[in-house]
N, CA, C and O atoms as a DFTB+ gen file, in Angstrom:
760 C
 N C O
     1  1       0.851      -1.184       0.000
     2  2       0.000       0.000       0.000
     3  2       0.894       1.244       0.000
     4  3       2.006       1.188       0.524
     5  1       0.468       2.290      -0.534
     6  2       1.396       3.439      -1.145
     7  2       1.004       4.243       0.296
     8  3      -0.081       4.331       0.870
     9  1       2.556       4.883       0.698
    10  2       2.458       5.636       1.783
    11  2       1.649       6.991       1.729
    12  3       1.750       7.771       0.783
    13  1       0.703       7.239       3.006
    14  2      -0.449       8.361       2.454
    15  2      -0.045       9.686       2.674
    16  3      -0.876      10.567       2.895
    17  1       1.085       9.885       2.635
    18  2       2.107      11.115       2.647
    19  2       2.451      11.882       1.364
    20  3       2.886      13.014       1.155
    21  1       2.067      10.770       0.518
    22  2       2.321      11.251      -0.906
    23  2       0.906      10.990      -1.272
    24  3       0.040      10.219      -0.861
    25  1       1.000      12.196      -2.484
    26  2       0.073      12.344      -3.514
    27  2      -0.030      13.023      -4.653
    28  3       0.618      14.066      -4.558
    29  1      -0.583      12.900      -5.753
    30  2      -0.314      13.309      -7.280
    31  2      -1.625      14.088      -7.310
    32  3      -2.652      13.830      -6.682
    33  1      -1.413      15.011      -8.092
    34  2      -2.207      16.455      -8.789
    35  2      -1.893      16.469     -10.374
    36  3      -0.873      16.173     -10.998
    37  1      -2.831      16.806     -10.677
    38  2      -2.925      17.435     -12.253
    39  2      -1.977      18.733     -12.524
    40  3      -1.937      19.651     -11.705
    41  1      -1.553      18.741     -13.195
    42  2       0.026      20.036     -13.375
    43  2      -0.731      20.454     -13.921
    44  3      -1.558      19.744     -14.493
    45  1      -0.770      22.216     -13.986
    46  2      -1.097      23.055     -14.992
    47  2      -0.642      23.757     -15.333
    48  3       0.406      23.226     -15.700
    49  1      -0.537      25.322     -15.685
    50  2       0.327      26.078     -16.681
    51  2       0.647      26.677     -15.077
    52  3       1.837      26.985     -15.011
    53  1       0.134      26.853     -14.158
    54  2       0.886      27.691     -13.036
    55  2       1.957      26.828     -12.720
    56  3       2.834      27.675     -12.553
    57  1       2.487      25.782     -12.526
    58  2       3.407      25.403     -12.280
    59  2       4.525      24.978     -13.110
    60  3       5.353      24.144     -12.746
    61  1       4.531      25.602     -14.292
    62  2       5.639      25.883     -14.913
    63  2       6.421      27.011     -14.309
    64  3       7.490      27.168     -14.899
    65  1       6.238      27.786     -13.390
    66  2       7.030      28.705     -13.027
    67  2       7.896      27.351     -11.944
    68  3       9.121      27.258     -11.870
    69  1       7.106      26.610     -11.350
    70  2       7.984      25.668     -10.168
    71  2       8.446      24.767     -11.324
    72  3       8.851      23.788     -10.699
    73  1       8.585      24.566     -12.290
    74  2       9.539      23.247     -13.017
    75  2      10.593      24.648     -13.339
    76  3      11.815      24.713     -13.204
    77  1       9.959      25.342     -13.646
    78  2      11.419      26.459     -14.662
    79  2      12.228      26.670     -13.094
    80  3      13.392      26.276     -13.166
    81  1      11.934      27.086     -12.022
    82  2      13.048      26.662     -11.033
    83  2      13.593      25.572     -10.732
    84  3      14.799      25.705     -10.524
    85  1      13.059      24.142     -10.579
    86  2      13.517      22.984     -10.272
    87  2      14.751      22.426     -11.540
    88  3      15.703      21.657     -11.407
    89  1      14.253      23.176     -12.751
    90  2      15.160      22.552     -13.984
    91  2      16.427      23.596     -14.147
    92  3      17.077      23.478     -15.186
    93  1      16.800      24.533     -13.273
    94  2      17.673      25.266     -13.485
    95  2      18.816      24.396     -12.808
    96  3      19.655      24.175     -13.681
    97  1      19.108      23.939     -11.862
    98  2      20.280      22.817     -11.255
    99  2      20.891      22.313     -12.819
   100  3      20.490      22.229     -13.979
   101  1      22.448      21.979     -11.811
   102  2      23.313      21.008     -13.072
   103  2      22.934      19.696     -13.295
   104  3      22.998      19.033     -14.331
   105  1      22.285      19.224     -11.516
   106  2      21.943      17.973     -12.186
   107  2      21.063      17.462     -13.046
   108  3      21.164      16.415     -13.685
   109  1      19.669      18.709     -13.034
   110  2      18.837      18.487     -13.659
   111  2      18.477      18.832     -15.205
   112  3      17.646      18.391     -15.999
   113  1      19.714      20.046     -15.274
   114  2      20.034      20.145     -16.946
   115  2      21.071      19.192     -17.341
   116  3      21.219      19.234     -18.563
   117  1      21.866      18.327     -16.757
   118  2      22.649      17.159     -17.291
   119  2      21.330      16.101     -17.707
   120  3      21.472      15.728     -18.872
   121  1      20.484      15.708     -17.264
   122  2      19.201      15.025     -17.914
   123  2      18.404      15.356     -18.444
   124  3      17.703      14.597     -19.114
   125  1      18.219      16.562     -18.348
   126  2      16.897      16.940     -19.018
   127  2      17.113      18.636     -19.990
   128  3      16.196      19.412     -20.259
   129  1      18.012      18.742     -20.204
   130  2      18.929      20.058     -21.269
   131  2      18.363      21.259     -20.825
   132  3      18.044      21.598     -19.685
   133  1      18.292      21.783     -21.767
   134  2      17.596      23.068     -21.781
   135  2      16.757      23.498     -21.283
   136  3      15.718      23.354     -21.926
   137  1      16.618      24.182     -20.058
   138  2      15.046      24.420     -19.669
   139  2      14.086      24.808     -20.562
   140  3      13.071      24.216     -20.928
   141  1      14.556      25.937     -20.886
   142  2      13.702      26.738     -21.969
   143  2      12.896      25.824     -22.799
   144  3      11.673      25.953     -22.729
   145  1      13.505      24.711     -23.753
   146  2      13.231      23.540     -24.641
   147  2      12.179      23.048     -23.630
   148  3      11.006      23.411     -23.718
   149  1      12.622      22.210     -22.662
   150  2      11.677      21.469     -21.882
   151  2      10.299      22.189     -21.967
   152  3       9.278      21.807     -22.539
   153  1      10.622      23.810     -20.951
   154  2       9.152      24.334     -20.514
   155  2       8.502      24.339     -22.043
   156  3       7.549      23.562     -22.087
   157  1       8.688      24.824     -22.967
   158  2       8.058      25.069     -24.036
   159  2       7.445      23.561     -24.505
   160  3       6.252      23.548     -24.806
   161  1       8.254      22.203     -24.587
   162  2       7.346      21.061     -24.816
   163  2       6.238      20.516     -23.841
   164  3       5.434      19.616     -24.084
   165  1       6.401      21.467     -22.350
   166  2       5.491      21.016     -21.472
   167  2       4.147      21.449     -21.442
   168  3       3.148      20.865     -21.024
   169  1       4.290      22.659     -21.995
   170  2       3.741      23.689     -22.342
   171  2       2.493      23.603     -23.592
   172  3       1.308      23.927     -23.514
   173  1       3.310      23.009     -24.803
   174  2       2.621      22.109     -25.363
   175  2       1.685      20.740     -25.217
   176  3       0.685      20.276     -25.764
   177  1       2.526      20.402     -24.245
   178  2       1.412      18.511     -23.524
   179  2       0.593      18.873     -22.863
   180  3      -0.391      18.134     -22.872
   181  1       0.475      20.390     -21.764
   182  2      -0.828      20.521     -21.795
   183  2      -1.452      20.213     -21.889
   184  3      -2.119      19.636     -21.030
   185  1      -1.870      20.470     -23.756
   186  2      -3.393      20.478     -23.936
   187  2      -3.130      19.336     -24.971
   188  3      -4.011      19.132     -25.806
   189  1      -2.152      18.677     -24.987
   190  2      -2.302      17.055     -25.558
   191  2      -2.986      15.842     -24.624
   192  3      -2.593      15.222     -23.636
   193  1      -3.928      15.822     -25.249
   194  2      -5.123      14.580     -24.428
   195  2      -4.405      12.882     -24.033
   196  3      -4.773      11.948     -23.321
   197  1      -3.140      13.161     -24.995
   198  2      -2.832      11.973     -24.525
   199  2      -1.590      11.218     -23.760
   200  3      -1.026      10.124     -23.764
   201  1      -1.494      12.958     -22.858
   202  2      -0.097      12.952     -22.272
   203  2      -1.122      12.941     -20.739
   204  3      -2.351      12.870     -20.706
   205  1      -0.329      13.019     -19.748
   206  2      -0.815      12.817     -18.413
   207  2       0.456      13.610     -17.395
   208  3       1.369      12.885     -17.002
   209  1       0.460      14.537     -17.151
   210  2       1.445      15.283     -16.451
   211  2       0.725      15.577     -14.580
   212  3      -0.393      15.672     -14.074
   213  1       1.796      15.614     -14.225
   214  2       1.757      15.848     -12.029
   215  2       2.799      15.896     -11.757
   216  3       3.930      15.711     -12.207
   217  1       2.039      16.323     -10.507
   218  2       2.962      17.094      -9.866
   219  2       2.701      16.322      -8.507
   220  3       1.621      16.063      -7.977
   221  1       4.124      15.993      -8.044
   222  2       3.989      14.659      -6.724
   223  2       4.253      15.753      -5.621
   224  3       4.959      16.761      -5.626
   225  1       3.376      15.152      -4.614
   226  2       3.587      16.128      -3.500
   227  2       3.874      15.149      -2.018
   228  3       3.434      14.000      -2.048
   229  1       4.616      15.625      -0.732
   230  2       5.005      15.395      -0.055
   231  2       4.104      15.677       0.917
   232  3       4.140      16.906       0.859
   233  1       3.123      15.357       1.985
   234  2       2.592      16.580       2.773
   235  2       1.604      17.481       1.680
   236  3       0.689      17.332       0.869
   237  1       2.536      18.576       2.313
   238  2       1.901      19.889       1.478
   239  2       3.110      20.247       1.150
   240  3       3.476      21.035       2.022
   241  1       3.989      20.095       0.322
   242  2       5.319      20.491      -0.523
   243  2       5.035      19.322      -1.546
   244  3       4.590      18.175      -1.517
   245  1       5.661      20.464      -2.712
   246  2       5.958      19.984      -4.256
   247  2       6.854      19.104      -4.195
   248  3       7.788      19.558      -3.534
   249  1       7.114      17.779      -4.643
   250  2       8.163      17.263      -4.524
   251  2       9.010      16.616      -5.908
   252  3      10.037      15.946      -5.797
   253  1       8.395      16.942      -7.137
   254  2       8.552      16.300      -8.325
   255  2       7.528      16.431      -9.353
   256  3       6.558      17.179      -9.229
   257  1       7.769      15.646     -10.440
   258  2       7.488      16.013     -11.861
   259  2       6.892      14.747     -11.974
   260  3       7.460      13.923     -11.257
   261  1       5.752      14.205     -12.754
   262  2       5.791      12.623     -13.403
   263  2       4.991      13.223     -14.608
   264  3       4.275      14.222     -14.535
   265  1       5.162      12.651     -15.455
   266  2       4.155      12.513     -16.737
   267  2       4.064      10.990     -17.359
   268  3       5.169      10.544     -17.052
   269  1       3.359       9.924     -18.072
   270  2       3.035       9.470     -18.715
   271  2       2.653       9.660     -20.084
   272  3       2.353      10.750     -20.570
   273  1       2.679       8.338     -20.813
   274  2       1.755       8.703     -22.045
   275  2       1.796       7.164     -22.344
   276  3       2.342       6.262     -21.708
   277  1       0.893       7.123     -23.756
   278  2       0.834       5.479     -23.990
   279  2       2.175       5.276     -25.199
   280  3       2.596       5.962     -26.130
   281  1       2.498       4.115     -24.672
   282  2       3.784       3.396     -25.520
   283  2       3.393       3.903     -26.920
   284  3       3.969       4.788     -27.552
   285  1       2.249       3.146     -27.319
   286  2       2.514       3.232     -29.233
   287  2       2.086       4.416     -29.588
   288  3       2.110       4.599     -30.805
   289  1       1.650       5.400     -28.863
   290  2       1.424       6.976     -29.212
   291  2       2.445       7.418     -30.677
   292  3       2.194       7.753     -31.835
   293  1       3.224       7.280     -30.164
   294  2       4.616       7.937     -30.691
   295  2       5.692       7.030     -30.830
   296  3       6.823       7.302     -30.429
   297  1       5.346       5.801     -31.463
   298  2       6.765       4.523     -31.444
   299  2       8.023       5.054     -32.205
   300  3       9.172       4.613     -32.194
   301  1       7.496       6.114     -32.864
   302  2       8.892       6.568     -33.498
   303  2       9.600       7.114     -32.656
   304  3      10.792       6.996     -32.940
   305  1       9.463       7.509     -31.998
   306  2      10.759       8.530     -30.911
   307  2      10.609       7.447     -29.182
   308  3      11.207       7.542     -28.111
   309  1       9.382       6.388     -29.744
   310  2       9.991       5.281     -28.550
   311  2      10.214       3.355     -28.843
   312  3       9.778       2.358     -28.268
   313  1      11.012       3.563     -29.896
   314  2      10.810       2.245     -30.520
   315  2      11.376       0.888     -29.515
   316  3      11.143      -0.320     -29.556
   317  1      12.040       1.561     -28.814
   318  2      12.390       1.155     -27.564
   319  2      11.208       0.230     -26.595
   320  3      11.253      -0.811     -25.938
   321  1      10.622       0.805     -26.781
   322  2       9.349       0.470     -25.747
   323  2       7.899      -0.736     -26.961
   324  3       7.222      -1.639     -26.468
   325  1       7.867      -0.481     -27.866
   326  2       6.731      -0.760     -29.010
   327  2       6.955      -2.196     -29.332
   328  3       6.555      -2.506     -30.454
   329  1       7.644      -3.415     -28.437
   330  2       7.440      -4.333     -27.915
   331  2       6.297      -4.784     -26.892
   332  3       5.820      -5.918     -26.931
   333  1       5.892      -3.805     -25.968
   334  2       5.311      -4.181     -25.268
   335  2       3.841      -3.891     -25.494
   336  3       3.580      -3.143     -26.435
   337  1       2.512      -4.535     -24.528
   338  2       1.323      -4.442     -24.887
   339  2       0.665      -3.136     -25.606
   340  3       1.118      -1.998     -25.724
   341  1      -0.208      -3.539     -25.919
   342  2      -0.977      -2.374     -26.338
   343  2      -1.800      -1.488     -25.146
   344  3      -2.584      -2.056     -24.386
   345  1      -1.591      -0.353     -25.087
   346  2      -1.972       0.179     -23.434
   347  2      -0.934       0.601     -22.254
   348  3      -0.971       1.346     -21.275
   349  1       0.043      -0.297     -22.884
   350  2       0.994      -0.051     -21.734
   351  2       1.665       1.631     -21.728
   352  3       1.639       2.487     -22.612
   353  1       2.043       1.647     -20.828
   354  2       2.563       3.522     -20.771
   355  2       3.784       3.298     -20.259
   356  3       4.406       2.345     -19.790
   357  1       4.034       4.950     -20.575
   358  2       5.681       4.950     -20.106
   359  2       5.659       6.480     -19.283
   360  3       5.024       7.513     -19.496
   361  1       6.844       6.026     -18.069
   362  2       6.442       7.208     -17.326
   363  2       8.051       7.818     -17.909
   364  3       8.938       7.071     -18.322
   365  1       8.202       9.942     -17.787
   366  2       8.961      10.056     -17.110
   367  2       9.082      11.006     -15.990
   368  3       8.070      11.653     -15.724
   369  1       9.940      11.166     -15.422
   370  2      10.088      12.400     -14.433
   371  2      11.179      12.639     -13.140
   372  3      12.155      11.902     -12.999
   373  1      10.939      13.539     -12.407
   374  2      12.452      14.141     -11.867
   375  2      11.385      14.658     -10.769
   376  3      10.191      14.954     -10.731
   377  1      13.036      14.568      -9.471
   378  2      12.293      15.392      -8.156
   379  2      12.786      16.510      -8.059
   380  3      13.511      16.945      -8.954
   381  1      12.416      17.419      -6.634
   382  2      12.868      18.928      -6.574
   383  2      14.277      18.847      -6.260
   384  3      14.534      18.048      -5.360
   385  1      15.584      19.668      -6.934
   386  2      16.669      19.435      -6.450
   387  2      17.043      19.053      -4.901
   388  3      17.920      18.248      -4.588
   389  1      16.353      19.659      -4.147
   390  2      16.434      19.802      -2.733
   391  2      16.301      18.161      -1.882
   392  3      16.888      17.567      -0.978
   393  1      15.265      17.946      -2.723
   394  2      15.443      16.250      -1.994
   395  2      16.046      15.193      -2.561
   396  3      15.909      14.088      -2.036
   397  1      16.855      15.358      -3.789
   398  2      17.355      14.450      -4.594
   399  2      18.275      13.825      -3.330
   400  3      18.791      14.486      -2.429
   401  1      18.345      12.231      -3.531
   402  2      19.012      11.100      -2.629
   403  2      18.137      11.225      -1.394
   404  3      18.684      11.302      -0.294
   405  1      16.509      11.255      -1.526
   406  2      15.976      10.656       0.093
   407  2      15.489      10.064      -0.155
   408  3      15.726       9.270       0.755
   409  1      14.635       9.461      -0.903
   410  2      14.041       8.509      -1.362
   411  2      12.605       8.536      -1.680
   412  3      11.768       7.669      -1.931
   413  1      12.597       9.898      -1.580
   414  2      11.327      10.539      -2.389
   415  2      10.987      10.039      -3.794
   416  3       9.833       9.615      -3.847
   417  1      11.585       9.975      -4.817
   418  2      11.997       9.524      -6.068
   419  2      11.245       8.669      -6.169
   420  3      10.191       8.729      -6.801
   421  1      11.650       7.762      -5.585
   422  2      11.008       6.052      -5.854
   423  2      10.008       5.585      -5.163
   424  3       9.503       4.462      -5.139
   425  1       9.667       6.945      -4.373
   426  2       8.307       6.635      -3.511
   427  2       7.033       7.394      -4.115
   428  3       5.861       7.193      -3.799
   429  1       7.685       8.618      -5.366
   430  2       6.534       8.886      -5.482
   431  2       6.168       8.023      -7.308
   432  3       5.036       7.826      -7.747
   433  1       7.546       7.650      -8.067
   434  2       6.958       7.032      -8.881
   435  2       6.249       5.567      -9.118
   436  3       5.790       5.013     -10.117
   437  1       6.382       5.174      -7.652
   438  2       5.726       3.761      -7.463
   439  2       4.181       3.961      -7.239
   440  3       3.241       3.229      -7.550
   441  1       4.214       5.223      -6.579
   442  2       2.610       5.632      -6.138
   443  2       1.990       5.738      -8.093
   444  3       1.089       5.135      -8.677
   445  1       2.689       6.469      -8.425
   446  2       2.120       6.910      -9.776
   447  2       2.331       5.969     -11.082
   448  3       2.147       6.306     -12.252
   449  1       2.845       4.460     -10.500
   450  2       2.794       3.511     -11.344
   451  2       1.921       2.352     -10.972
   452  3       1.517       1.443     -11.697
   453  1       1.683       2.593      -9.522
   454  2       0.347       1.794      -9.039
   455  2      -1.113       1.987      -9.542
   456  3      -1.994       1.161      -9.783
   457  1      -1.078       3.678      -9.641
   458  2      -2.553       4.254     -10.141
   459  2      -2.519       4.109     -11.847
   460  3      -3.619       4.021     -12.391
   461  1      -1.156       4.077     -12.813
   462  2      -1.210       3.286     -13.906
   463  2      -2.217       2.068     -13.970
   464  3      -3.136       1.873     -14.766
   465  1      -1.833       1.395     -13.031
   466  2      -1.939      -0.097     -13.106
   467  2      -3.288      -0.307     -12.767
   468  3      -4.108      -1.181     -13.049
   469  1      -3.309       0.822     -12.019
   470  2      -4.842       0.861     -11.514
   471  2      -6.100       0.945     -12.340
   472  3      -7.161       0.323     -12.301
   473  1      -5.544       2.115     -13.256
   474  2      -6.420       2.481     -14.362
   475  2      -6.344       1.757     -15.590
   476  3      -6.769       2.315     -16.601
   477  1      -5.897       0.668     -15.663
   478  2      -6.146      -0.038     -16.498
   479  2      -4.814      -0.625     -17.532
   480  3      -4.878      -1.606     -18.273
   481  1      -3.649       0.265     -17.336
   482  2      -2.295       0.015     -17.890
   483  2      -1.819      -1.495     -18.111
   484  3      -1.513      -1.876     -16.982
   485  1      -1.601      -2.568     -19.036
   486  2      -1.409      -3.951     -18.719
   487  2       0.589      -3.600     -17.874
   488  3       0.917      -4.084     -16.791
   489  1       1.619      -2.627     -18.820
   490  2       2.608      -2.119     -18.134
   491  2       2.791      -0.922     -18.157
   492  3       2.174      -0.006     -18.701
   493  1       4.231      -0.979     -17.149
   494  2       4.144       0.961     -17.222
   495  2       5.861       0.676     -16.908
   496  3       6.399       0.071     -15.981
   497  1       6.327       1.243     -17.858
   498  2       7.637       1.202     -18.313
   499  2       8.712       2.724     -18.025
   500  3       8.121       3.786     -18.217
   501  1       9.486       2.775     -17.799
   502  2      10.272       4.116     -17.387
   503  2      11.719       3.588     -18.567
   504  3      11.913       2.445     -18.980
   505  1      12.235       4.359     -18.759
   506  2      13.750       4.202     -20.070
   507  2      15.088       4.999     -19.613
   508  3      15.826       5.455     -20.487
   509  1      15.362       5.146     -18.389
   510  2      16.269       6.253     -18.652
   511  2      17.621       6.130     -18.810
   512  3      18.155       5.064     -18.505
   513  1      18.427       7.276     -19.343
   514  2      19.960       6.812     -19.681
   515  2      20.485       5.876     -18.416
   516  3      20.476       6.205     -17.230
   517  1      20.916       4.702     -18.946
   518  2      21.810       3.805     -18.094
   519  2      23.099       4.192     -17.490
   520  3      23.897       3.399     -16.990
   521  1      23.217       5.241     -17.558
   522  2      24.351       6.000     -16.647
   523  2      24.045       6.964     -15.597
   524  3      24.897       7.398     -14.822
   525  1      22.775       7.300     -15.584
   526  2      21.664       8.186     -14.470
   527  2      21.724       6.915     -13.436
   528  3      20.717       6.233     -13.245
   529  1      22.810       6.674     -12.866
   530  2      23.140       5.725     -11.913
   531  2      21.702       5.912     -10.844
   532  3      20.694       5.205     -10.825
   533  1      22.024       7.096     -10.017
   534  2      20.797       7.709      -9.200
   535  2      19.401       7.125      -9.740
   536  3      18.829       6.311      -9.015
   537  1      18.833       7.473     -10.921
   538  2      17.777       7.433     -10.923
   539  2      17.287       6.070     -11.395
   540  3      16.156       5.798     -10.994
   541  1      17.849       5.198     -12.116
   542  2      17.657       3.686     -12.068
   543  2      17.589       2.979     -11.089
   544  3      16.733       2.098     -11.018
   545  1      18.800       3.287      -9.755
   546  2      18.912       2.725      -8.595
   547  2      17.212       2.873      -7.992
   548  3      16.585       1.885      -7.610
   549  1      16.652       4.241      -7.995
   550  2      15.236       4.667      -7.268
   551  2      14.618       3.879      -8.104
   552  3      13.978       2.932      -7.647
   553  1      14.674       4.087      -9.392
   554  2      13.451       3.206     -10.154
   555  2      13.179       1.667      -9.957
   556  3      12.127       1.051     -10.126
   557  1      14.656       1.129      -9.477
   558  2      15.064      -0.228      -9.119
   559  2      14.034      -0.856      -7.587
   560  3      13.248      -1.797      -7.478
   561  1      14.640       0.436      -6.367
   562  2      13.530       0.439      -5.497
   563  2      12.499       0.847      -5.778
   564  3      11.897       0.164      -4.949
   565  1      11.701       1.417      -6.269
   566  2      10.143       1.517      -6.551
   567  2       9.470       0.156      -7.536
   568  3       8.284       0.117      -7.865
   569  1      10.193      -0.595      -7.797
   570  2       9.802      -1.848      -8.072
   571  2      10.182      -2.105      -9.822
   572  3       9.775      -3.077     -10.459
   573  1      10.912      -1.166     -10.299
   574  2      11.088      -1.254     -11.982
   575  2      11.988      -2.266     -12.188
   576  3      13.078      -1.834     -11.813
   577  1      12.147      -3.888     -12.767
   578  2      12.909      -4.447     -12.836
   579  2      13.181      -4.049     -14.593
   580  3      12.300      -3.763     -15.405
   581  1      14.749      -4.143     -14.860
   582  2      15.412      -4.071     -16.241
   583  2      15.091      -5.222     -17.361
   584  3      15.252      -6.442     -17.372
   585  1      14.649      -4.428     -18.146
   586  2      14.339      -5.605     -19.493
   587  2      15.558      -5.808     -20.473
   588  3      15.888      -6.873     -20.996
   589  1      16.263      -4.369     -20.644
   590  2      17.394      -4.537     -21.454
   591  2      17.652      -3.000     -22.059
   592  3      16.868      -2.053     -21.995
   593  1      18.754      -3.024     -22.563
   594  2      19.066      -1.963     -23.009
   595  2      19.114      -2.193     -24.924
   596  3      19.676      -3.020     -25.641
   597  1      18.184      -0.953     -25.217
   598  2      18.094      -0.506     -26.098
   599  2      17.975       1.283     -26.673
   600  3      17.470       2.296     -26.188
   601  1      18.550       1.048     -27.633
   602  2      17.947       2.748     -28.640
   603  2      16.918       3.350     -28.407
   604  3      15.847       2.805     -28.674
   605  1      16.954       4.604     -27.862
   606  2      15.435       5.018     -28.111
   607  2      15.485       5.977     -29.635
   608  3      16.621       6.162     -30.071
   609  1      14.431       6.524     -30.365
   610  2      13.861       7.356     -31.473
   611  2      15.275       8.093     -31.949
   612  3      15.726       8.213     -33.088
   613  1      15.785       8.519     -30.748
   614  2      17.136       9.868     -31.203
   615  2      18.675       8.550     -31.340
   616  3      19.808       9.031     -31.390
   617  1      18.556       7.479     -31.370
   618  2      19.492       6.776     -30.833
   619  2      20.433       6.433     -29.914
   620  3      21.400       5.674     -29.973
   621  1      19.951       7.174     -28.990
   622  2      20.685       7.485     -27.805
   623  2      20.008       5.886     -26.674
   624  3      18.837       5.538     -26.521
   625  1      21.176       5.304     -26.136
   626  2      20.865       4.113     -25.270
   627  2      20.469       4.222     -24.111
   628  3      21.050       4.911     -23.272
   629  1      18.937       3.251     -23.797
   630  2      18.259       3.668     -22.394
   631  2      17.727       2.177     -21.945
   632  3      17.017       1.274     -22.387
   633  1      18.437       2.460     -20.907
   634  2      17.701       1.199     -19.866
   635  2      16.503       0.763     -19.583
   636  3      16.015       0.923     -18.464
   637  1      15.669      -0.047     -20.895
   638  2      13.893      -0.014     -20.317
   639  2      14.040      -0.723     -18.945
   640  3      15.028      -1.227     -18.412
   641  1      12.741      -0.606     -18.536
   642  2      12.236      -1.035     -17.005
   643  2      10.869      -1.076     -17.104
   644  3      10.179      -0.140     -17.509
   645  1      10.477      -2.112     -16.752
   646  2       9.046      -2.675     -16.715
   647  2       8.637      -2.671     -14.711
   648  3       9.205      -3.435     -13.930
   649  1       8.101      -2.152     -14.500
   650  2       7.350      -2.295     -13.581
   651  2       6.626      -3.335     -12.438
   652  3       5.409      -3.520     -12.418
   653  1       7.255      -3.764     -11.812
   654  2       6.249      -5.020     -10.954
   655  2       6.393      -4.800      -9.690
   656  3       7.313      -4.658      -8.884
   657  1       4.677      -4.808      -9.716
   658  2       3.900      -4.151      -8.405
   659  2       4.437      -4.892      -7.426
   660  3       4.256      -4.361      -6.330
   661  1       5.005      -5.873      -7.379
   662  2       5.059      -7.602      -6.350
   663  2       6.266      -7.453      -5.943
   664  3       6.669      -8.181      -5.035
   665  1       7.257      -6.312      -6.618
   666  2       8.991      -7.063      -6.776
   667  2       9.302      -5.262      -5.534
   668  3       8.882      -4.172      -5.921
   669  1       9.989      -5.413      -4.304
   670  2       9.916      -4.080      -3.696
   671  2      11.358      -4.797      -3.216
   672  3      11.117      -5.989      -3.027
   673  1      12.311      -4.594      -3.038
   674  2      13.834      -5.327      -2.858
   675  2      14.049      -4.213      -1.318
   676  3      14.828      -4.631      -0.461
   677  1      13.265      -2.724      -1.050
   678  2      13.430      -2.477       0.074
   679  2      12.337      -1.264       0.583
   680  3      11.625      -1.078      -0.404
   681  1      12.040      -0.669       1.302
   682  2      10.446      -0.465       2.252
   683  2      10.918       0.853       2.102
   684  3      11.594       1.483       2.916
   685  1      10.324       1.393       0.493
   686  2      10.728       2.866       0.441
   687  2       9.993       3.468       0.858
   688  3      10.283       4.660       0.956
   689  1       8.795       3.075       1.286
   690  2       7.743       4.472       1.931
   691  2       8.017       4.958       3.316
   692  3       7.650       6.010       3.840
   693  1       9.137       3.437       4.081
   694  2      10.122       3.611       5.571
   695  2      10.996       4.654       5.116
   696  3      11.043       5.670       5.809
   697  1      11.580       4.601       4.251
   698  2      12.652       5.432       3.720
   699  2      12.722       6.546       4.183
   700  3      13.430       7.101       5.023
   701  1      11.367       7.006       3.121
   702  2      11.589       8.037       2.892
   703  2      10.590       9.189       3.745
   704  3      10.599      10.419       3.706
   705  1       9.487       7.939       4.754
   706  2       9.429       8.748       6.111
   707  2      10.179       9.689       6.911
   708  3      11.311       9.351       7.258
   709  1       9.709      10.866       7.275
   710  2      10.498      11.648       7.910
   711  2      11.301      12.558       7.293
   712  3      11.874      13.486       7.865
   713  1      11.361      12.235       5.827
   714  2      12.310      13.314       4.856
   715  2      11.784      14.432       4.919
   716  3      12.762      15.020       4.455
   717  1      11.142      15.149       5.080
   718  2      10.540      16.508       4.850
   719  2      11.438      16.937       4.009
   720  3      12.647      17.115       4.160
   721  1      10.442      17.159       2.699
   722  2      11.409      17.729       1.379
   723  2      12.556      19.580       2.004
   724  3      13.660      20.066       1.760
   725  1      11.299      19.938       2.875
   726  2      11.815      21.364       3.077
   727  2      13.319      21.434       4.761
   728  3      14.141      22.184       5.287
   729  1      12.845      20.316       4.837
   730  2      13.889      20.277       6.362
   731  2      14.977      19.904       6.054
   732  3      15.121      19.548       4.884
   733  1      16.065      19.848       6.916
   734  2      18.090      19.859       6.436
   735  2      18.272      18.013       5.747
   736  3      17.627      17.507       4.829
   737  1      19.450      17.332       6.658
   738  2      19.878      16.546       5.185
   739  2      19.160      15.480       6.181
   740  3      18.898      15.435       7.383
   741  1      18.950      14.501       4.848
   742  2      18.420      13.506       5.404
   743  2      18.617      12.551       6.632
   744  3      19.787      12.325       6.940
   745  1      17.882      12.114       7.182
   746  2      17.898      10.895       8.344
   747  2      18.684       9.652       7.648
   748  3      18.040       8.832       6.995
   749  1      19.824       9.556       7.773
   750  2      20.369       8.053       7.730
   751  2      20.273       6.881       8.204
   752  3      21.045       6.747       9.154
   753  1      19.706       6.006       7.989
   754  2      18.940       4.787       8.629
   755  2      19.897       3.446       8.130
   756  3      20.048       3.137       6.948
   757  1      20.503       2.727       9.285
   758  2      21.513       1.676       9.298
   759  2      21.104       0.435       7.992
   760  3      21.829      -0.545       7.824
């Protein structure tokens, strides 16, 4: 059961002012480039019916980004993925610099791959560069086991990950109890 500390909202155009701060960091323009580029394609999914964008929250603090969409939408820029069922989705997304390494990450994209699954998704797949050590490791704990590495659309190589609700290797919602995105550095737990 998904810890009730977290919860997902519908993103709208007001909170592009909170991604255009969260995407200014190095770490977060080493993954995700250009802000400017980004806000402007987010900007656009909007009002695309068949994208699904939120905003994960902690409490009452912002804590991250998720969006979805369905695999064969767009197999050209995810050919990577257009193996798998028909229905299945692919998430991506990023947390607020501030809590990166508590384990927020993998607690809130498990919540938002449960309510996939919920709504009817047969999988729900995440791809990201296999050198985003960090964020595979979280995706690893939130239950994403590795299918393999392949090309995505731009040719650039990404680690798919398929999703299983059953497979939890460690008790991230313990984790990441007590993190308060806004309070000093995290609680280290033996």
């Amino acid at each position: 059961m998904p810890d009730p500390s977290y919860s997902l909202r519908p993103m709208t155009a007001a909170d592009l002012v909170l991604l255009a701060e969260w995407l200014r960091g190095p770490e977060h323009i080493r993954w995700w480039g250009d802000p400017a580029e980004w806000l402007a394609s987010k900007t656009e999914d909007l009002d695309e019916p068949l994208m699904d964008l939120r905003i994960a929250y902690f409490g009452a603090d912002p804590i991250g980004y998720l969006q979805s969409y369905p695999v064969h939408a767009w197999s050209e820029g995810a050919p990577n993925l257009v193996d798998q069922p028909p229905g299945s989705m692919a998430i991506d997304c990023f947390v607020a610099p501030q809590i990166i390494g508590q384990g927020h990450g993998s607690a809130m994209v498990r919540l938002y791959a449960l309510s996939l699954l919920a709504n009817g998704a047969p999988a729900v797949l995440i791809d990201p560069d296999p050198s985003n050590e960090r964020a595979v490791r979280a995706y690893r704990r939130a239950g994403f086991r590795d299918l393999g590495l392949r090309p995505d659309g731009e040719g650039d190589m990404t680690l798919v990950m398929r999703f299983d609700p059953a497979s939890r290797p460690t008790d991230i919602d313990m984790a990441a109890r007590g993190n308060a995105p806004s309070g000093g550095p995290p609680e280290r737990r033996p």
